[in-house]
Z-matrix of the N, CA and C atoms (Angstrom, degrees):
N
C 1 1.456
C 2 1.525 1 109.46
N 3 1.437 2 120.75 1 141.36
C 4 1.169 3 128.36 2 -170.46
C 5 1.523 4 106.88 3 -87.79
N 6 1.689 5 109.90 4 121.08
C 7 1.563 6 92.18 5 173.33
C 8 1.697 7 138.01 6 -65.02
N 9 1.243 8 98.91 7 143.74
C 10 1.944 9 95.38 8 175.73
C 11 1.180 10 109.50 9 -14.64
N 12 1.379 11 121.50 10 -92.61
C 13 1.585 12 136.75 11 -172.78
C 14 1.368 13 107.38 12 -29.19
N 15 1.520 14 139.02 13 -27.40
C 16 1.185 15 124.25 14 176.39
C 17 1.363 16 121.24 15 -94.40
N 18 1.210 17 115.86 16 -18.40
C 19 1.494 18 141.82 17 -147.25
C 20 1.795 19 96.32 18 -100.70
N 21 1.589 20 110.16 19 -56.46
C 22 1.917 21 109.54 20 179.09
C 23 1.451 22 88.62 21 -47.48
N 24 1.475 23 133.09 22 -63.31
C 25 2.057 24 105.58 23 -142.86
C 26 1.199 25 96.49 24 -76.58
N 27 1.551 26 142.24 25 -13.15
C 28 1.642 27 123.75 26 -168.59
C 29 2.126 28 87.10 27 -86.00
N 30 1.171 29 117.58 28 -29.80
C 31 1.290 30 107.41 29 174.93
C 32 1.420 31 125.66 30 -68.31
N 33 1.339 32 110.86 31 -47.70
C 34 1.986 33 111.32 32 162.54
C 35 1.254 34 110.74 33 -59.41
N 36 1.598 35 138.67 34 -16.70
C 37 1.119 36 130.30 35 154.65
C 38 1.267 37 127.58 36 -90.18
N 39 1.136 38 129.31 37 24.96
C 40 1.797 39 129.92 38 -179.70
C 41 1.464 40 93.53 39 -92.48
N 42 1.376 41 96.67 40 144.08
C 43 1.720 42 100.16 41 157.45
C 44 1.441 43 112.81 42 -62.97
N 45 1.494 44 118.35 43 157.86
C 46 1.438 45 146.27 44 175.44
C 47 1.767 46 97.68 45 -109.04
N 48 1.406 47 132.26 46 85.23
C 49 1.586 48 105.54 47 167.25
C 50 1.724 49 92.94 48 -109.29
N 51 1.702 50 101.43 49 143.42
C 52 1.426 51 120.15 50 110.38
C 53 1.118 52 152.13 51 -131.04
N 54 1.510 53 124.43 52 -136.41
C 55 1.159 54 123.17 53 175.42
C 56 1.603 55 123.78 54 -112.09
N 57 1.175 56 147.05 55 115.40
C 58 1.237 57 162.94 56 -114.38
C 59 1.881 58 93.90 57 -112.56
N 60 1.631 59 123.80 58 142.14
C 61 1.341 60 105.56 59 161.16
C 62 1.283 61 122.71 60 -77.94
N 63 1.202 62 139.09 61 8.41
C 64 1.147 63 146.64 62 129.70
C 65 1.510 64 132.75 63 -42.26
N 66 0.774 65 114.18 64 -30.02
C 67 1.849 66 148.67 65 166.67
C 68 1.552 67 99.45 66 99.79
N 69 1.275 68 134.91 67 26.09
C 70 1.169 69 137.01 68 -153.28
C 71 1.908 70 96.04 69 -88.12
N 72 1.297 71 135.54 70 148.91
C 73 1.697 72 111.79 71 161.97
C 74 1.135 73 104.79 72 -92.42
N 75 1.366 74 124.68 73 154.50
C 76 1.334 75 129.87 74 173.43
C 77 1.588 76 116.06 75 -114.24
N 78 0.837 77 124.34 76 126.32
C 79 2.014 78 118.40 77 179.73
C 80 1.383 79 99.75 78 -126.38
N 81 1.526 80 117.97 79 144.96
C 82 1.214 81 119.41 80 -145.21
C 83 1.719 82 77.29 81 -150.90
N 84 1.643 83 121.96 82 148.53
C 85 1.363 84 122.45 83 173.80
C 86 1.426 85 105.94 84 -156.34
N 87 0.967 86 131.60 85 152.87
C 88 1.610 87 122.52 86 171.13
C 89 1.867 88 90.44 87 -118.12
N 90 1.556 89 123.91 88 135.02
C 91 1.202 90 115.12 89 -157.50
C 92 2.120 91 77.46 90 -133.93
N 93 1.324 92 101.98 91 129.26
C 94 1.422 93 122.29 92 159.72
C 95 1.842 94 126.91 93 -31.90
N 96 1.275 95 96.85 94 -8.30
C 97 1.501 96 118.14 95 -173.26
C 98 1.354 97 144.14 96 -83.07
N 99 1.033 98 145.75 97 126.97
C 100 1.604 99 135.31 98 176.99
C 101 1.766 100 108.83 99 -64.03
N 102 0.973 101 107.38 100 128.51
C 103 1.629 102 117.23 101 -163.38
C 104 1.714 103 86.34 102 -40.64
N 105 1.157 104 99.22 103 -91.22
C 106 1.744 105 98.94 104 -167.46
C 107 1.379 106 121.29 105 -20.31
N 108 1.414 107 121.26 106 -4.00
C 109 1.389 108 119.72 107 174.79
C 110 1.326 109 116.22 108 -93.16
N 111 1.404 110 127.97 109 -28.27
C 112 1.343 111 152.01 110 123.85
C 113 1.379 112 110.40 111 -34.38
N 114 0.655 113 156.95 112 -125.17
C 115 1.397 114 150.44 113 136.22
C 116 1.392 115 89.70 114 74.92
N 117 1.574 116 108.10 115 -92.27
C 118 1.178 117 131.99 116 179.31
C 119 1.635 118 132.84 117 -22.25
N 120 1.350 119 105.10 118 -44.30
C 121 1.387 120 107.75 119 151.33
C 122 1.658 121 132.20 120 -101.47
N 123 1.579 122 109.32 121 -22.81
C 124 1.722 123 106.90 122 -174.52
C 125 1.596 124 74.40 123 -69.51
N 126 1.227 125 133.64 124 -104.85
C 127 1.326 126 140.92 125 -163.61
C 128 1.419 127 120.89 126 2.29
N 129 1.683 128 120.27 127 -23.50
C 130 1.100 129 120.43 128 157.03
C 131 1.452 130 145.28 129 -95.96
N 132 1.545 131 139.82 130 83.91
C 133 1.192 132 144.94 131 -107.42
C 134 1.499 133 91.82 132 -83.23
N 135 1.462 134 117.80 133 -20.34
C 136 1.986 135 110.30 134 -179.68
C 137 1.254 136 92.87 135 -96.39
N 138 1.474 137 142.89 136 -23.17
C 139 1.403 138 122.48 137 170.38
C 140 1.723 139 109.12 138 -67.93
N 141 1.360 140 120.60 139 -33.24
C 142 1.403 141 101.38 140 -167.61
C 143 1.761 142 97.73 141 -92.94
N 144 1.050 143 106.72 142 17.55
C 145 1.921 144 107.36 143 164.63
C 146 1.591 145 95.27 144 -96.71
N 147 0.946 146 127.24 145 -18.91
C 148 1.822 147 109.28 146 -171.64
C 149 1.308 148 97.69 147 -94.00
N 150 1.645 149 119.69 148 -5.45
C 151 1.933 150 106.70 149 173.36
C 152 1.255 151 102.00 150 -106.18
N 153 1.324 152 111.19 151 36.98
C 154 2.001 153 124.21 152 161.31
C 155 0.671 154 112.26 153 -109.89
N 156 1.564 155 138.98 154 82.66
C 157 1.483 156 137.21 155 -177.16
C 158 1.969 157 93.39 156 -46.25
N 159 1.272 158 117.12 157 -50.02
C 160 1.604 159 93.77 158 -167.63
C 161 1.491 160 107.25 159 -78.45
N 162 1.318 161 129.61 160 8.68
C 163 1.538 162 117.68 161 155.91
C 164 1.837 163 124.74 162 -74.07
N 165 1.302 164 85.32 163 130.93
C 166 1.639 165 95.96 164 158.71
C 167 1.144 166 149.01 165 -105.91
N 168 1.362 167 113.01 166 -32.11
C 169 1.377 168 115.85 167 141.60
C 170 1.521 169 117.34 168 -154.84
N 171 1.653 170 131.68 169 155.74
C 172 1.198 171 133.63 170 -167.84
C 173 1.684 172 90.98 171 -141.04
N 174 1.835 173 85.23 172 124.45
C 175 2.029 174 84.13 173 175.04
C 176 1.605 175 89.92 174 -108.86
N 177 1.159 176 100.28 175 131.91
C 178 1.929 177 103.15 176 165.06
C 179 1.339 178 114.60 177 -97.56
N 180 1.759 179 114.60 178 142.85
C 181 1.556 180 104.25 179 -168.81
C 182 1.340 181 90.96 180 -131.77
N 183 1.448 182 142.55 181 136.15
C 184 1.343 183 143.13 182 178.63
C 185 1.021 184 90.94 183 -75.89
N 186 1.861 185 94.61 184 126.68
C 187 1.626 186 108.85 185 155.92
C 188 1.819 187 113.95 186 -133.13
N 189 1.496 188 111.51 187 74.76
C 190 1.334 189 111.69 188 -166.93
C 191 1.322 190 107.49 189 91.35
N 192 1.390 191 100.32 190 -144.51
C 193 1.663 192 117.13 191 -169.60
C 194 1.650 193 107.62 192 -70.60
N 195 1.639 194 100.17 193 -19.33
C 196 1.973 195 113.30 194 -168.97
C 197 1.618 196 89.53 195 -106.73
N 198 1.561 197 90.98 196 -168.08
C 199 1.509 198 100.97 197 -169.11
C 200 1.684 199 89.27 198 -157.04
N 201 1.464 200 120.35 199 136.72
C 202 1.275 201 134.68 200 -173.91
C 203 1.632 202 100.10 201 -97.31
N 204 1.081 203 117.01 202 143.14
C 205 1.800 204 126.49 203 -168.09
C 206 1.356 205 90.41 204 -131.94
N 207 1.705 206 100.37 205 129.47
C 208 1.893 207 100.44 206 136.06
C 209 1.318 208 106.05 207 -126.22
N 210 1.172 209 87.97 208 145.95
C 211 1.805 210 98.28 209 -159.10
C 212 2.008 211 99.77 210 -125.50
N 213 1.311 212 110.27 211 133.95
C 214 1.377 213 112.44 212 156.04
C 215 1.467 214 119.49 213 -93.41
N 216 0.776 215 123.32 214 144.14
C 217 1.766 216 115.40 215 172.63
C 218 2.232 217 93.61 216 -155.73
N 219 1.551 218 78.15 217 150.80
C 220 2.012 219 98.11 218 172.73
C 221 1.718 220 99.61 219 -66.89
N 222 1.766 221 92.74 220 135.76
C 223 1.086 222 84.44 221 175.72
C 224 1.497 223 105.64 222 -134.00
N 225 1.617 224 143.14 223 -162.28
C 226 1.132 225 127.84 224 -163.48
C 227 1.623 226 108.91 225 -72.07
N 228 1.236 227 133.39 226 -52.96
C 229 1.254 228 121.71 227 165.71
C 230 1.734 229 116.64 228 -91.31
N 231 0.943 230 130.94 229 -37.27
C 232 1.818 231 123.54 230 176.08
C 233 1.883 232 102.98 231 -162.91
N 234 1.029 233 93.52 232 156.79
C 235 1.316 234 123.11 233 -163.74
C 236 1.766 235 105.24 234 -20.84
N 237 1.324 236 139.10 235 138.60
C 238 1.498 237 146.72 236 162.04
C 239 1.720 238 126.44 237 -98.93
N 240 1.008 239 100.93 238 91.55
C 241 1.482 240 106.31 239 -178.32
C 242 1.300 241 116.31 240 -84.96
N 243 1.500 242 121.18 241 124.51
C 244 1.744 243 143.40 242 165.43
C 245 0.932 244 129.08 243 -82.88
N 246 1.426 245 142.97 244 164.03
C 247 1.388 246 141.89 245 109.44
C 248 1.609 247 110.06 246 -112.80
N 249 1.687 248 102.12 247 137.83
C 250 1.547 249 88.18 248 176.58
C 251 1.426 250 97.47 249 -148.48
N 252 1.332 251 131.40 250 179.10
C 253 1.358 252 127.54 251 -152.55
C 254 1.521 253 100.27 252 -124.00
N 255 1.397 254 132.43 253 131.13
C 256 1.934 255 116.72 254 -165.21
C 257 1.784 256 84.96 255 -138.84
N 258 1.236 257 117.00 256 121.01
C 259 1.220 258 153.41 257 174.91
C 260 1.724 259 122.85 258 -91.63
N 261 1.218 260 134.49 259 119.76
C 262 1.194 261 117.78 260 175.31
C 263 1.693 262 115.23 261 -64.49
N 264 0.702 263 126.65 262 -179.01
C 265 1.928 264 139.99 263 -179.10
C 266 1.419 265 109.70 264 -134.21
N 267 1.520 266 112.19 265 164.96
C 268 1.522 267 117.82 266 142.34
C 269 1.243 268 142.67 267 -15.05
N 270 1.831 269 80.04 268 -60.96
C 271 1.518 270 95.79 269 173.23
C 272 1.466 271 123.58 270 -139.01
N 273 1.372 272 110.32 271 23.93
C 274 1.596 273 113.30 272 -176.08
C 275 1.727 274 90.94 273 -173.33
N 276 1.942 275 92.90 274 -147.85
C 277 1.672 276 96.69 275 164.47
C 278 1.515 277 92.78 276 -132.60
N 279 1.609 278 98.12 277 -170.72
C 280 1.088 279 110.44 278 -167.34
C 281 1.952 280 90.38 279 -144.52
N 282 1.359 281 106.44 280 146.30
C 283 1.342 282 103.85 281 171.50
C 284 1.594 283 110.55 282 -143.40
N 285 0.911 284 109.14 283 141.42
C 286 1.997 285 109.11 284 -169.34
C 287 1.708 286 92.14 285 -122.89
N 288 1.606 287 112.75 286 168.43
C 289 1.165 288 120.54 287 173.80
C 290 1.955 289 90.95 288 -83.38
N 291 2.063 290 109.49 289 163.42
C 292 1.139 291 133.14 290 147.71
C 293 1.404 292 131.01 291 -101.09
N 294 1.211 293 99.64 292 -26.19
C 295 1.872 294 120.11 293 -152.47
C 296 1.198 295 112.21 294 -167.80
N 297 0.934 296 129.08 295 120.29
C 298 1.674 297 129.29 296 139.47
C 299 1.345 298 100.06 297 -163.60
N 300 1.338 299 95.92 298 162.66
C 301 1.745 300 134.23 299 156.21
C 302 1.772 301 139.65 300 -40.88
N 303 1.891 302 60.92 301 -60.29
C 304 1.766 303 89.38 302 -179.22
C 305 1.474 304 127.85 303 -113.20
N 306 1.932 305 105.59 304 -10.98
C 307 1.345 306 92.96 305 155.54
C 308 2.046 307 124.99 306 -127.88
N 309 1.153 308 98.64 307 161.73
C 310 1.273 309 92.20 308 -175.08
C 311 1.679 310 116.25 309 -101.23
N 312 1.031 311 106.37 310 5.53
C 313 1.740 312 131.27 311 167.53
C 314 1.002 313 151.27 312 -169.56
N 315 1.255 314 135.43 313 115.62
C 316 1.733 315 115.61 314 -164.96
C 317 1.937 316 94.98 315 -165.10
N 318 1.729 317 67.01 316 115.38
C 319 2.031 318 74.16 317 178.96
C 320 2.025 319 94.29 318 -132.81
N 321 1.342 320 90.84 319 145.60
C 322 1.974 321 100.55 320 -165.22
C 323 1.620 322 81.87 321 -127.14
N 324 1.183 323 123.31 322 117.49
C 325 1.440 324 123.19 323 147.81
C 326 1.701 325 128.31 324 -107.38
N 327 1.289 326 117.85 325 96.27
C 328 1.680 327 111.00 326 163.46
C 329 1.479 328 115.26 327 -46.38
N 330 1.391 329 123.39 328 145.56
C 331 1.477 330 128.36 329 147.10
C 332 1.627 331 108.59 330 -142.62
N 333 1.747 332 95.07 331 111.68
C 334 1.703 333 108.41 332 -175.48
C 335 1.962 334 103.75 333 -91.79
N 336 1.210 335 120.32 334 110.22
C 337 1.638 336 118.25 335 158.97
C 338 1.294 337 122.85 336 -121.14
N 339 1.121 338 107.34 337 115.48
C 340 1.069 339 127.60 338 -179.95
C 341 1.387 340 135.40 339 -52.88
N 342 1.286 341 137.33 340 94.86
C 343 1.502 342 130.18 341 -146.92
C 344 2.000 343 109.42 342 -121.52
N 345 0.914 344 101.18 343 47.90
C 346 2.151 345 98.38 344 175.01
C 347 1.262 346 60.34 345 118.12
N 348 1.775 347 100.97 346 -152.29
C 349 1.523 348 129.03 347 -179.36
C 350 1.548 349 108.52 348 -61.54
N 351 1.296 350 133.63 349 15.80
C 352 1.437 351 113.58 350 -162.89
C 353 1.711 352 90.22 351 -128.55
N 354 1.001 353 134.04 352 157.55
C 355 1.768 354 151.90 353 121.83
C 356 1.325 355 136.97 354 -102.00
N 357 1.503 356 88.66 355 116.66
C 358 1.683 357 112.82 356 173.83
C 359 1.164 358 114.84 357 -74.83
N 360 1.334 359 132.14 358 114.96
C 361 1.048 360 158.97 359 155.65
C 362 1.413 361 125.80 360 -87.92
N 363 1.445 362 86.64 361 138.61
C 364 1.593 363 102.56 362 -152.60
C 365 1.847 364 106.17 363 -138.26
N 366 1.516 365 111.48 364 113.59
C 367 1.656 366 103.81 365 -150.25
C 368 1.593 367 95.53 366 -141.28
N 369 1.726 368 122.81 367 84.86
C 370 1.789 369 139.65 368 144.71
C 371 1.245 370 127.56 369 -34.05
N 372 1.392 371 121.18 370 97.64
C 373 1.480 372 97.08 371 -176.91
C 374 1.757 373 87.71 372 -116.30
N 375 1.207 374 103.27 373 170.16
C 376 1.717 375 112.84 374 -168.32
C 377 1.996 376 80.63 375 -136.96
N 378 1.042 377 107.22 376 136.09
C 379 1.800 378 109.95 377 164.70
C 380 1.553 379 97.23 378 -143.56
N 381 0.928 380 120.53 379 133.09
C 382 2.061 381 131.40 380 160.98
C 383 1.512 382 102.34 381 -134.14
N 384 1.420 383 101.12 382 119.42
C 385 1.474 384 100.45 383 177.74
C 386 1.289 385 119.77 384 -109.40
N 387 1.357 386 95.26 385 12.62
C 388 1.265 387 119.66 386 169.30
C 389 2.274 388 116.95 387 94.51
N 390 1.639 389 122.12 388 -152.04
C 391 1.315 390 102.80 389 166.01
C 392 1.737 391 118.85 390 -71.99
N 393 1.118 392 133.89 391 -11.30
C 394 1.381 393 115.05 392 -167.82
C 395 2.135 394 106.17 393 -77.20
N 396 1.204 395 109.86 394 -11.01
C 397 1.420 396 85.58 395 166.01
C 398 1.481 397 99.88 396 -139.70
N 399 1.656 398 104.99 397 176.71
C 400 2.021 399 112.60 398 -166.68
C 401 1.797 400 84.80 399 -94.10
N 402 1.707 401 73.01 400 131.65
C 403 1.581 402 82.71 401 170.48
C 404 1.582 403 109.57 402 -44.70
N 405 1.029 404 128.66 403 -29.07
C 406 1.764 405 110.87 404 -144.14
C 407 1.890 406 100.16 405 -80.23
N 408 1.680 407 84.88 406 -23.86
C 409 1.897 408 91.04 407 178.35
C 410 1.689 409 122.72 408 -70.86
N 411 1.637 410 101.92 409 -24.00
C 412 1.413 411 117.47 410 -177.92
C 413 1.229 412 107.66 411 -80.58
N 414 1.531 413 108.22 412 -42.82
C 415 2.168 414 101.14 413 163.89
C 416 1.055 415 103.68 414 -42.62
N 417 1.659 416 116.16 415 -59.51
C 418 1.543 417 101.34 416 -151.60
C 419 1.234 418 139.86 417 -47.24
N 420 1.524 419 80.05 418 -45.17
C 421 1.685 420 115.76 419 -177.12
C 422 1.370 421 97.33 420 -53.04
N 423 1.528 422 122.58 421 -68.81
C 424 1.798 423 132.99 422 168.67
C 425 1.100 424 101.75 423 -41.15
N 426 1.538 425 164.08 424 -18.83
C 427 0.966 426 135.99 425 -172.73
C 428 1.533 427 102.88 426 -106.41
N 429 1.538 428 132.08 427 -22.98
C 430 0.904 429 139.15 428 158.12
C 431 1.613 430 116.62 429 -51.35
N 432 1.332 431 118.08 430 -51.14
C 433 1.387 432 115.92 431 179.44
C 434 1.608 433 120.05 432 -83.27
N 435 1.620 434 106.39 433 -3.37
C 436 1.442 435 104.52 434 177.58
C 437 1.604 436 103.34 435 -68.61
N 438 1.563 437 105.71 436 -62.18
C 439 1.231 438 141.80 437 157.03
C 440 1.928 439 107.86 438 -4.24
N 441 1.411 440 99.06 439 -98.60
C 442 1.873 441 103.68 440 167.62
C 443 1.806 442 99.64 441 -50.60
N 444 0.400 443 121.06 442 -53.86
C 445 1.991 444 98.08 443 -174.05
C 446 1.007 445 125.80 444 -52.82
N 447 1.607 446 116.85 445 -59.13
C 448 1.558 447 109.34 446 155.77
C 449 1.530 448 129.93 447 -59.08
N 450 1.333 449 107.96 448 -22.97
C 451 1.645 450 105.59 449 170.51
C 452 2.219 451 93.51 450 -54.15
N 453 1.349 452 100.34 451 -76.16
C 454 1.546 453 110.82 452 176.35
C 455 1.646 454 117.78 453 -17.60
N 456 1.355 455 102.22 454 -58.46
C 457 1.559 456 129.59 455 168.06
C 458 1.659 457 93.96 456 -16.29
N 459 1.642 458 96.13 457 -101.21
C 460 1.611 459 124.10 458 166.80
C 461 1.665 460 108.41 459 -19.17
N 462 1.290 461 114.58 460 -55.18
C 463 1.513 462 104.75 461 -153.85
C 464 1.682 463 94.34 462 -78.61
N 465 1.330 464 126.44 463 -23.33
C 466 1.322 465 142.22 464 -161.28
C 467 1.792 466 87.98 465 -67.10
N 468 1.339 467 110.32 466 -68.98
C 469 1.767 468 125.51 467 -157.53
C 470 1.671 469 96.54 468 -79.93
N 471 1.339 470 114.83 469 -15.46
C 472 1.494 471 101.75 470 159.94
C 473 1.543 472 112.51 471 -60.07
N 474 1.237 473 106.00 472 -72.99
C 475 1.521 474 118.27 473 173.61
C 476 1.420 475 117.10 474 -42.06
N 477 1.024 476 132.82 475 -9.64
C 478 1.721 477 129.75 476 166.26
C 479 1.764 478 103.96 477 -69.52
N 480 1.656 479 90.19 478 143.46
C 481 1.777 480 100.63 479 172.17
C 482 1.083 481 131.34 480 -66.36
């Protein structure tokens, strides 16, 4: 059995996901960190594609203050190709779909606040892939990958110097 003392900080750091009445997922984390260390990777739109286990690759292209993505990622039967447009915020970014094929929506919003030494993080993803699958399987799937990313998130900004 793992003692208390080790066991509370991996628990203030687990993700919190659900599901939004909006159908949106929501993942929620409080991360041990000074925002800017966070920062450091959400802020980078190909670093937060490598804490997508179902991403494969994301090219970022400066466009102004945003940055235009085409992104491959696994999808329920073969591969889903994007473009979507990711903007800084107030307090995070925001990224909406441009294009695709295969999906008919997909908006990812970060929100980093900064609380003492720690940031709460706060991470929306919206996916519609339109009629070929039931929504309730496309949450899942989204709530599963909100879930592993921010776990990734955490394990990522642990490992920073």
């Amino acid at each position: 059995m793992m003692p208390t003392t080790l066991l509370l900080p991996l628990l203030l750091m687990s993700p919190a996901v659900s599901l939004d009445p909006s159908g949106a997922v929501i993942g929620r984390m409080t991360l041990d960190a000074p925002i800017d260390q966070v920062r450091s990777i959400v802020g980078d739109a190909v670093k937060v594609g490598k804490l997508v286990p179902q991403v494969k690759s994301v090219i970022a292209k400066p466009a102004g203050a945003c940055v235009t993505l085409d992104v491959i990622s696994s999808g329920l039967i073969s591969d889903v190709e994007y473009k979507s447009r990711r903007c800084p915020t107030k307090t995070g970014w925001a990224e909406h779909l441009t294009s695709s094929d295969d999906l008919k929506r997909m908006d990812a919003i970060w929100t980093l606040t900064e609380r003492g030494g720690q940031t709460d993080v706060h991470f929306s993803l919206v996916v519609d892939v339109g009629a070929y699958a039931p929504t309730v399987l496309v949450q899942s799937m989204t709530k599963a990958q909100v879930e592993t990313t921010l776990t990734n998130l955490r394990d990522q900004v642990a490992a920073l110097p």
